[in-house]
C-alpha positions in Angstrom: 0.0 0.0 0.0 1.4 3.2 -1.1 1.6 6.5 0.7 -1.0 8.5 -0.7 -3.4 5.4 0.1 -2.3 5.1 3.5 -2.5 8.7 4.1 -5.9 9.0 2.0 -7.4 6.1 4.7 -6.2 7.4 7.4 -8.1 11.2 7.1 -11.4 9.2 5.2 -11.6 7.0 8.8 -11.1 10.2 10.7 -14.0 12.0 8.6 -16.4 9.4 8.1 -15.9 9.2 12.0 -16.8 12.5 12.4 -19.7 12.7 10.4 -21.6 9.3 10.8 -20.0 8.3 14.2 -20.0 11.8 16.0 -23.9 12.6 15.7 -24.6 8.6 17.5 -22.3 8.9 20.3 -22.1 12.9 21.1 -25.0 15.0 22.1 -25.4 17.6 19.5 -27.8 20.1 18.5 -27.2 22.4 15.8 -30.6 23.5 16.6 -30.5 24.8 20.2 -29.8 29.1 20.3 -27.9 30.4 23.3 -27.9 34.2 22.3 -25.3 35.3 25.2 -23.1 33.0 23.8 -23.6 34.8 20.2 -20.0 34.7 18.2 -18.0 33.2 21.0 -14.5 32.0 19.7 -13.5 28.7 20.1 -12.3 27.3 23.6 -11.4 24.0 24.8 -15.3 23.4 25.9 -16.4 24.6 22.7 -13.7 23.8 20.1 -15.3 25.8 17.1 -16.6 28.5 19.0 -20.9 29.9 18.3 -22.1 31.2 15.3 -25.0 33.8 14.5 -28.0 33.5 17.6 -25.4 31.5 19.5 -25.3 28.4 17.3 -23.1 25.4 18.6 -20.7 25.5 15.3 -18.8 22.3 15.8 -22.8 20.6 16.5 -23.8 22.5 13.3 -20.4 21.4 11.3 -20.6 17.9 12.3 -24.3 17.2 10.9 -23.4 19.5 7.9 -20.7 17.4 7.2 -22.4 14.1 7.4 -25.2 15.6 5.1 -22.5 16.9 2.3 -20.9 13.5 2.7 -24.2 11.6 2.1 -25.3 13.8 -0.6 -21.4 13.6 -2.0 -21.2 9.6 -1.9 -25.0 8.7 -3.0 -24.6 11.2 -5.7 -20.9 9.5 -6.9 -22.5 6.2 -6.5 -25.9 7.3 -8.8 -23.7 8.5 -11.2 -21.3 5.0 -11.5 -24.6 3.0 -11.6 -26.0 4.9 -14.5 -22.7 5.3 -16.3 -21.4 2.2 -15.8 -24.6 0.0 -17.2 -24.8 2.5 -20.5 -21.1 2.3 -20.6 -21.5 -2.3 -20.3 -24.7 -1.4 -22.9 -23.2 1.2 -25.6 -19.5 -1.5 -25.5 -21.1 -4.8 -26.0 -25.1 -4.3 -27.9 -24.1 -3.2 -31.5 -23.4 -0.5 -33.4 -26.8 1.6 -33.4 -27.4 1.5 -29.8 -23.8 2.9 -29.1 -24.0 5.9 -31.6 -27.3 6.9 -30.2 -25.8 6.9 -26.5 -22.7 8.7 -27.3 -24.6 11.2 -29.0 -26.6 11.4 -25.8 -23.4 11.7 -23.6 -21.9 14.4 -26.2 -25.3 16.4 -25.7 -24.6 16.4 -21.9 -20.8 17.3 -22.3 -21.9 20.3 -24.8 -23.6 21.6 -21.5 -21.3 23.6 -19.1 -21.5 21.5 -16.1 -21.9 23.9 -13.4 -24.7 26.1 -15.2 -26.9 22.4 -15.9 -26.1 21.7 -12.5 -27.8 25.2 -10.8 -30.2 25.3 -13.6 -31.9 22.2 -12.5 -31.2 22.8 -8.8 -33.1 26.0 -8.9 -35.9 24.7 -11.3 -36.2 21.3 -9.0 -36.0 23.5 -5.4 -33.7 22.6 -2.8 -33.8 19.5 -1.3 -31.1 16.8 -0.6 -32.4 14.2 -2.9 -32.8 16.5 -5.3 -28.9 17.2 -5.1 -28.7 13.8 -5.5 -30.3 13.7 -8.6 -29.0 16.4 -10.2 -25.7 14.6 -9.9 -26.7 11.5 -11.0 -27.8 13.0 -14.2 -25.2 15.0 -14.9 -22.4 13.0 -14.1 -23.1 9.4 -15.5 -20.9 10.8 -18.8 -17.3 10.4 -17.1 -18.4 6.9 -15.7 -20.1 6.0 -19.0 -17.0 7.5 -21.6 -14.6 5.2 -18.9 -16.5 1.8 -19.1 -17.2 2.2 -22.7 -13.8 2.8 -23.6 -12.0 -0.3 -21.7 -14.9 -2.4 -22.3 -14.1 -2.2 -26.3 -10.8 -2.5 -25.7 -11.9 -6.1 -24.1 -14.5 -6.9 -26.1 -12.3 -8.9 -28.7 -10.2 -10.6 -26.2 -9.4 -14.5 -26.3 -11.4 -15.0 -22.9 -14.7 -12.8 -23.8 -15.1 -14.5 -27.6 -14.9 -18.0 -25.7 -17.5 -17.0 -23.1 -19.4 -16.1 -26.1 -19.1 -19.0 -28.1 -19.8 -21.3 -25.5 -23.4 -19.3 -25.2 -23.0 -17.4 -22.0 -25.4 -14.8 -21.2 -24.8 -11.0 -21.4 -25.2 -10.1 -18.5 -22.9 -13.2 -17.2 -20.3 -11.9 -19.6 -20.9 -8.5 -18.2 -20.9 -9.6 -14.3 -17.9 -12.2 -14.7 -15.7 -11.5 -16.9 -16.3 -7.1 -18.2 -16.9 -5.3 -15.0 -13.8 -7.2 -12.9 -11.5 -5.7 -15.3 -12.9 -2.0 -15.4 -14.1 -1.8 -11.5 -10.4 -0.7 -10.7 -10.5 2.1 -13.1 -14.1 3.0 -12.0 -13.3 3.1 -8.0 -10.4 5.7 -9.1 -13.1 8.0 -10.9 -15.6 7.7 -7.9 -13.6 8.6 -5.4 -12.6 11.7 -7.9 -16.1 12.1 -8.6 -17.4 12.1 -4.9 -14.9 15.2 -4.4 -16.1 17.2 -7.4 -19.3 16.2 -6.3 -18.9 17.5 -2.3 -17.6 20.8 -4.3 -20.6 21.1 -5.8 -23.0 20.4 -3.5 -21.3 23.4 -1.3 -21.2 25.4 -3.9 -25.2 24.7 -3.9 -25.5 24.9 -0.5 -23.4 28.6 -0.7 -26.2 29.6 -3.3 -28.8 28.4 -1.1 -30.0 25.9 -3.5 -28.7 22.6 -1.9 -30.1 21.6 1.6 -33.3 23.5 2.4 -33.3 25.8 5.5 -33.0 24.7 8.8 -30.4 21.9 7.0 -26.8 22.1 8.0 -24.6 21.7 5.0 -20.8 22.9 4.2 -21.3 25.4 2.1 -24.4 26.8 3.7 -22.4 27.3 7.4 -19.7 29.1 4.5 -22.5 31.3 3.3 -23.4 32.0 6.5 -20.2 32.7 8.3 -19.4 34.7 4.7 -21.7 37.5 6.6 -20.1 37.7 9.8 -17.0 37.3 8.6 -15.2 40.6 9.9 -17.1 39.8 13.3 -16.6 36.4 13.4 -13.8 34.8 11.6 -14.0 31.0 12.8 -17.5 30.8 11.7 -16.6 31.3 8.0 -12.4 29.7 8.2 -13.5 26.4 10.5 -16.0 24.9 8.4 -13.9 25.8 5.1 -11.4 23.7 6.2 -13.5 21.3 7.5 -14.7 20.9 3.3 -11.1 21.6 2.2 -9.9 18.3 4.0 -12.6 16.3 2.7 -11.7 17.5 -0.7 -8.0 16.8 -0.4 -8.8 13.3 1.2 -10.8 12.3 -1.9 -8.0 13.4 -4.0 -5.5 11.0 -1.5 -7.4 8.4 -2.0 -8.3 8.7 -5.8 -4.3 9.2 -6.6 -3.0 6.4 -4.3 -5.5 3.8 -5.8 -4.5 4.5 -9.1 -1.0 4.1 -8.6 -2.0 1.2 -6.5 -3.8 -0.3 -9.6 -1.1 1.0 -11.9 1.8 -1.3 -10.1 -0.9 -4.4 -10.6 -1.9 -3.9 -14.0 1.8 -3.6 -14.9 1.9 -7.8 -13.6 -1.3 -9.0 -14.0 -2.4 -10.9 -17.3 -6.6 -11.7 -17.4 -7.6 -15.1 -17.3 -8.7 -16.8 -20.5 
């Protein structure tokens, strides 16, 4: 196991602790107002100090971080799903259905990503699922362009003719033999899409188009500590860096798998 993976691992325990372990075992309420204690810095008791009407920040940025996170991974793993079946569909159904799905994928990619993305967020409202939905439709293309690509490059091989002529099912060929040899390249591009993702569900969440109110998200405690800023400062820097490591731990964790995969793919020889 190479550095980056080992270092990647390491910060995704300590996050995934934080935001899915933190909320079951520690009593917090991003919820409860203490107005004396409005814009308190941070102290030992309180390690991320109050926000505006006295909000509990590190309460507020643990919950928003397990919502970004949630909306983050289940919109990365949307987007493999979708990708990754048109991808197995377009590489190994003929030549008719694969022109008419790269067409569709070059229709999305025509799109800048960021304007589809607020378009629908603001046309669909904000709501988490909805985040979650935007992402799967815009972002299937990377996924799909990845499988598509590898799986015609496999699609004439000795071991996928044979498990044709010996009259296995598609979806058996696609199972057993297709998706083992492209799931290393596609675990690389979700843990680089769960990070573009997280960026773009703050960015939402700045806009006020990601979580609805009264929903602690990343970029919504940004937005908010964006206006007390001068007053303030740990309310706008702590949960920034709170996204800023979750962004650079996705990025760990995407390089070190793919130099991980690299050093096997450079030994390893499929099965016939």
């Amino acid at each position: 196991m190479n550095r980056k993976l080992k270092l990647g691992l390491c910060l995704g325990s300590f996050i995934f602790s934080a935001g899915f372990i933190f909320p079951m075992i520690l009593d917090l309420n991003p919820e409860k107002l203490s107005l004396e204690k409005e814009f308190l810095s941070p102290s030992w008791q309180n390690p991320f100090g109050f926000g505006e009407n006295g909000v509990d920040l590190f309460s507020a940025t643990v919950i928003g971080l397990r919502n970004s996170l949630s909306v983050s991974l289940l919109g990365a793993l949307v987007s493999a799903i979708l990708g990754t079946f048109l991808g197995l569909v377009a590489g190994t159904t003929g030549t008719r259905i694969d022109q008419v799905l790269v067409k569709i994928a070059e229709i999305f990619d025509a799109f800048p990503g960021i304007i589809l993305v607020v378009g629908l967020a603001a046309f669909l409202g904000p709501s988490q699922s909805n985040v979650v939905l935007i992402m799967g439709i815009t972002g299937w293309v990377v996924f799909f362009r990845l499988s598509r690509a590898n799986i015609l490059s496999l699609s004439n091989r000795e071991f996928i003719l044979a498990s044709r002529a010996l009259g296995q099912k598609t979806v058996k060929i696609w199972t057993k033999h297709l998706l083992p040899h492209v799931a290393e390249f596609l675990f690389v591009q979700l843990s680089l899409t769960a990070g573009s993702i997280l960026i773009i569900e703050s960015s939402l969440g700045f806009l006020g188009l990601g979580s609805p109110p009264g929903t602690p998200s990343l970029g919504g405690l940004i937005h908010q500590g964006r206006d007390v800023m001068t007053l303030a400062p740990h309310a706008l820097v702590l949960p920034g860096l709170v996204l800023v490591l979750c962004i650079v731990t996705f990025n760990f964790l995407s390089l070190g798998l793919g130099e991980k995969f690299d050093s096997r793919r450079n030994i390893y020889t499929p099965k016939a």
